[in-house]
C-alpha positions, 0 to 999 in steps of 0.5 A: 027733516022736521022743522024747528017750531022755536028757538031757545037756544043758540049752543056753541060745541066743538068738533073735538079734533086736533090743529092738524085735522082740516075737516068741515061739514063732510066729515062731519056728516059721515062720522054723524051717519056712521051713528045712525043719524039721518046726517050732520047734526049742526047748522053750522060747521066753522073751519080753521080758516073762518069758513062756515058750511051750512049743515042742517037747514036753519030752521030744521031741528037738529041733533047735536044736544039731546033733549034741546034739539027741537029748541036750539040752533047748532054752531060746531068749531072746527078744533078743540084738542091739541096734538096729542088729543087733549082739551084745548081752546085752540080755535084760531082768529078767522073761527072766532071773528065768525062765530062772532058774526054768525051768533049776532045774525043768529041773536038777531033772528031769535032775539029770545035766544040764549047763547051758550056751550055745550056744556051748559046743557050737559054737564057730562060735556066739556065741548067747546071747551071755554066759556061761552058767556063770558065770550059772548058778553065780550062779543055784545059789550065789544 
């Protein structure tokens, strides 16, 4: 895979799935080779229980948001949908304490970067479902 010259962005999503669904960086992988794509296509995967697994290499450029891939890192939480497949900002603490971390190592690393949603990059998304600034001014003022 090719490496990552630049980081610009540091983009929250979701992997649109219900509570019930236990998934990580293998199904992930699989649903994004189904597609056609040389794998997974985040950095990141963080599951229910605040675990991350590492996707794609830190520095490798990514496929998980088109025409920013080569500029951007991606974050995936596991989650996103309730039940019955609607939009829900259902993550749970462990996810967040995480995605916590990870996003101040990563700012740390690309001081540069800015921190932002899915949706901020393609209005035609509404992954990761909440608003990422003003989690992330939360985060940095907390």
């Amino acid at each position: 895979m090719k490496t990552r010259n630049k980081t610009d962005f540091i983009v929250i999503h979701c992997a649109a799935t219900k509570p019930s669904m236990d998934i990580g960086r293998k199904e992930i992988d699989q649903w994004h080779r189904r597609r056609g794509w040389l794998g997974i296509g985040y950095h990141y995967v963080i599951r229910r229980d605040g675990t991350i697994e590492v996707g794609r290499n830190w520095d490798a450029v990514g496929a998980h948001v088109r025409s920013f891939n080569n500029n951007s890192v991606g974050i995936c939480l596991v989650g996103g949908l309730d039940e019955e497949g609607e939009v829900d900002v259902n993550y749970t603490q462990p996810q967040f304490d995480t995605l916590d971390a990870l996003t101040t190592t990563l700012t740390r690393m690309f001081p540069q970067a800015s921190v932002v949603g899915h949706t901020d990059l393609d209005s035609h998304k509404t992954c990761p479902n909440f608003e990422v600034s003003e989690w992330w001014n939360q985060v940095k003022d907390g």
